[in-house]
N, C-alpha and C positions, 0 to 999 in steps of 0.2 A: 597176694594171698593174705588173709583176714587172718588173727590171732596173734599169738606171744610166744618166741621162741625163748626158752631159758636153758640158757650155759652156766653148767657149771665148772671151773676147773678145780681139779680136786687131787690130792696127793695124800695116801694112806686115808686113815681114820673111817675105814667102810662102816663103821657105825652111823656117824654122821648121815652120809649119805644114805641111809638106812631108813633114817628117818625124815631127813630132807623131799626125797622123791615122792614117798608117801601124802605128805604135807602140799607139797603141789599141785599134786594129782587132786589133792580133796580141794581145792581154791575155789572162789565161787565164781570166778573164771579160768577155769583150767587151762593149761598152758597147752597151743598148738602142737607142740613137742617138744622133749628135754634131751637135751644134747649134752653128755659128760666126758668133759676132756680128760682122760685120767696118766698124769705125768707121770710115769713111772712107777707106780704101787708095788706095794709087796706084799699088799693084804688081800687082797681079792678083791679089791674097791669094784676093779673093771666086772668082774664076772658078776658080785652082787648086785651092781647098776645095771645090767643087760637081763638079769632077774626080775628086777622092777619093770622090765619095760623102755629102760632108756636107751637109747640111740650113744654108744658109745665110740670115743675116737682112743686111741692108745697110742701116748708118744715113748719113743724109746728115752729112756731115763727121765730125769727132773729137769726139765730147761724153762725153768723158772713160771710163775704164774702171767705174765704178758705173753711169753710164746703163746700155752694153752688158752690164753683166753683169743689171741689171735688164728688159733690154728681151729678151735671151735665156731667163729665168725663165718667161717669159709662152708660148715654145715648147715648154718641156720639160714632160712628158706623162709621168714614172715617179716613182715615192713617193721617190729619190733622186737629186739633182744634184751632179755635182761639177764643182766650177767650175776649170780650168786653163788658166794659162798659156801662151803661148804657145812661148815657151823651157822647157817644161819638158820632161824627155823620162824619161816612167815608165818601172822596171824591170815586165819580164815580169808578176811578179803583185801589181802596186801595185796595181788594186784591188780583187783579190779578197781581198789584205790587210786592205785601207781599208774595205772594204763587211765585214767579218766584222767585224773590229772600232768601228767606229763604231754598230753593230746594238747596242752596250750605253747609247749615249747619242744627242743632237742629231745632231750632227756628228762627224767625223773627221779629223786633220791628221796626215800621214804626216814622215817625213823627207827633208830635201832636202840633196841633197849640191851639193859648188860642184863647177861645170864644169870651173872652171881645176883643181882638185886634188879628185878623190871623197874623199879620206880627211880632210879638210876639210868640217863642217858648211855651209849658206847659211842652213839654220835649221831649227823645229823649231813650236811652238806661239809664240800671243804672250802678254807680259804687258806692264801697263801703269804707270808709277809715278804718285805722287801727282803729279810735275810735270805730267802731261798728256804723258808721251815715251813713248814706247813700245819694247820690245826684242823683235826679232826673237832668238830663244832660242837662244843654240846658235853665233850668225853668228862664223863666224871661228874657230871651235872646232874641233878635232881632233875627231873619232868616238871614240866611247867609251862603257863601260858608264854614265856618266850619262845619255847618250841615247838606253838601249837598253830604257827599262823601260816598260814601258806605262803609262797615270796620266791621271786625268782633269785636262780643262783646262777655262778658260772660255772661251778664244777662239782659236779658228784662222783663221790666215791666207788671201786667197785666192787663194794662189801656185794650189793643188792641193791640196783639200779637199772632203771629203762631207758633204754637208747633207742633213737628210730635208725633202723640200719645202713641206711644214707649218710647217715653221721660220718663214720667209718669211712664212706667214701670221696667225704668232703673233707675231712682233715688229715687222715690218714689212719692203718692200726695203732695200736699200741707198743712203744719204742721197745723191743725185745730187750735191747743193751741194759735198760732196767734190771731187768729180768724177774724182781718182785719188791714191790714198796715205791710211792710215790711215781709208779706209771702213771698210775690216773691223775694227779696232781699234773705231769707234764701234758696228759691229752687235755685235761682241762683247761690248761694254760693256753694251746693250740686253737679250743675251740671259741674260747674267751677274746683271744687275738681276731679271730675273724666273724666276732660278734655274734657267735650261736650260742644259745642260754640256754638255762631249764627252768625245774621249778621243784620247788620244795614242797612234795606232799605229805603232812604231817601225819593223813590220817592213815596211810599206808604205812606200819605199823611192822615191826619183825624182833626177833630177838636175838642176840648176837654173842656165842662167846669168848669172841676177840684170841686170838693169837691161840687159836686150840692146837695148831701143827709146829709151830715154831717154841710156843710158850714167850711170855712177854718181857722182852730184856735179854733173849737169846742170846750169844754173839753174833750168830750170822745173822738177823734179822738186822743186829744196834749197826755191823757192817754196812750191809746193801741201803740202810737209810743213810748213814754216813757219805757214802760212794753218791748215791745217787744227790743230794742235797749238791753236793758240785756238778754231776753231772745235769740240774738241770738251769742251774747258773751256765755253765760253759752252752746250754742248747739256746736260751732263750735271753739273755740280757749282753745287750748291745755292747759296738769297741766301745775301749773306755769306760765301762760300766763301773770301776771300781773308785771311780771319782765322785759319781752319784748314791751308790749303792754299797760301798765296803767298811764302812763303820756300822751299816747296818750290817751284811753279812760277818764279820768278825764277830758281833754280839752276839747274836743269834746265834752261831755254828760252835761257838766258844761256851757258851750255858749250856747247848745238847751237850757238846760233850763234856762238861761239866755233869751235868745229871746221867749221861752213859757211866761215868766215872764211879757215882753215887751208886750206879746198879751191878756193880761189879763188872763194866764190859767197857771202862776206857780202852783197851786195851786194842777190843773192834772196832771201836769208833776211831782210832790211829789209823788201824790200817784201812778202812774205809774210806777216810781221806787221802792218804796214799791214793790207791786205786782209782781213785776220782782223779786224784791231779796228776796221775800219770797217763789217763786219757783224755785232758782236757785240750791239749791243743788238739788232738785230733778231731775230738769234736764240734770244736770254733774253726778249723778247718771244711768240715761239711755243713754248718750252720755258720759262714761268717760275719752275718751282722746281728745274726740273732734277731728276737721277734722286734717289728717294729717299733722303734723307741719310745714316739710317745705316745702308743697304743698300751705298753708294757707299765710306761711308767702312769697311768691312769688306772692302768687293773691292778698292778702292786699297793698304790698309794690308795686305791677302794680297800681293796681287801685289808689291807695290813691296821687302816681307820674303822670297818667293820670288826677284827679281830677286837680291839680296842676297847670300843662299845657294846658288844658281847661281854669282856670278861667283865668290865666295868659295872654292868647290870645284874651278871649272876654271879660274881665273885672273881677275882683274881687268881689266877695259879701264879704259883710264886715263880717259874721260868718268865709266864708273859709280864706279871710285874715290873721285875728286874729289867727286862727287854723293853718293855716302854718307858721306863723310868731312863735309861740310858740311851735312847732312840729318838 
């Protein structure tokens, strides 16, 4: 079947969604149909979305945004999904952008601008360093000819991005155990392993404004990034890994939570890692060689020399500084 299926998974904030479905529907390729996973609401999200028009699913409580975005997978019905945000509010022809251009790879991942100021990046594709930390591309960056070129990526984010739905079938959903924050970082890891790419479409275009349900520096948010930063070292980096890899991982995990600290939420970020390394053997128990070694250590050692060369060009943040200066 021809078109674009767009999920969204969404939790409270029926405003959002107010204006989101709206915004789609006007697209200058409008979406084959919109699917809203709504995880547990207390606002009316659900009834206001089936208002609009959309096709809703309702799960009983919050089980986190991987469930929802995997339990909406199972509704959508078009060779293309693109999975969006709640907060996110696409220009006119984001995704006749998105869909022209991701038609040369997997996936697609547009540009997202910050709400508080458009001429201000929120991000762009992800890369991932050897510590197991990940950088949203772009976050906090001016717009500019560095983020205006097209280029294939390994992993896009799932602010607001187009997948062919084969994808899913070839790598797998999205690991629930996440439950929210850096799923997509691990699918992308998965699909980068077995060498399916995308592409960065610049001109596909959105506005983004970042952490509108949790708010930015939460504790449960600084948690589930804490948790999951172990949990996707224990899925994907080989025995042994800590011989190759653990002077980077100590730096890395040791500055976040150093800047969790600065945000008032070392506190999550503690137990976060807890959490993680009290399911770590289990999970090198069901993954135990983890993704292929030197498959892993070529996608790490790309990405972490791209991260590099990005900040290098548009300015340093003082975390990656410090992290390549001691790396």
């Amino acid at each position: 079947m021809d078109g674009v299926s767009i999920l969204i998974p969404s939790w409270n904030r029926r405003d959002l969604l107010e204006t989101l479905v709206p915004a789609l529907e006007r697209q200058t390729e409008p979406p084959a149909e919109i699917v809203v996973v709504d995880n547990g609401s207390t606002d009316g999200s659900a009834e206001a979305a089936r208002k609009l028009g959309a096709q809703v699913v309702e799960m009983e409580g919050n089980r986190g945004f991987a469930a929802a975005v995997n339990r909406g997978l199972r509704e959508c019905r078009r060779e293309w999904v693109a999975v969006v945000n709640n907060d996110v509010e696409p220009r006119p022809d984001w995704l006749e952008s998105l869909r022209a251009g991701a038609a040369e790879g997997w996936f697609g991942a547009g540009k997202l601008l910050s709400a508080a100021d458009p001429a201000v990046l929120d991000g762009t594709w992800d890369l991932v360093a050897r510590s197991g930390c990940a950088w949203h591309c772009g976050n906090g960056r001016k717009d500019g000819p560095e983020w205006s070129r097209r280029r294939a990526i390994r992993m896009a984010p799932f602010t607001a991005s187009l997948f062919r739905r084969e994808l899913f079938e070839r790598v797998g959903e999205l690991d629930e155990s996440f439950e929210s924050y850096l799923e997509d970082v691990d699918f992308g890891l998965r699909c980068a392993v077995e060498g399916l790419s995308g592409v960065y479409v610049p001109e596909a275009v959105a506005v983004h404004q970042g952490s509108a349900t949790w708010g930015k520096w939460n504790p449960a948010a600084v948690r589930r990034i804490s948790r999951n930063q172990v949990l996707l070292i224990a899925k994907h980096y080989p025995a042994g890994w800590f011989r190759y890899y653990g002077w980077s991982v100590t730096v890395g995990q040791t500055l976040w939570g150093l800047l969790a600290l600065r945000h008032g939420a070392g506190a999550a970020f503690a137990a976060g890692k807890w959490q993680g390394w009290r399911r770590y053997q289990a999970l090198r128990r069901l993954h135990p060689d983890g993704a292929r070694a030197e498959v892993l250590r070529i996608i790490l050692t790309e990405s972490e020399a791209e991260i590099r060369d990005l900040q290098r060009k548009t300015g340093f943040d003082t975390y990656w500084r410090i992290y390549c200066a001691l790396t």
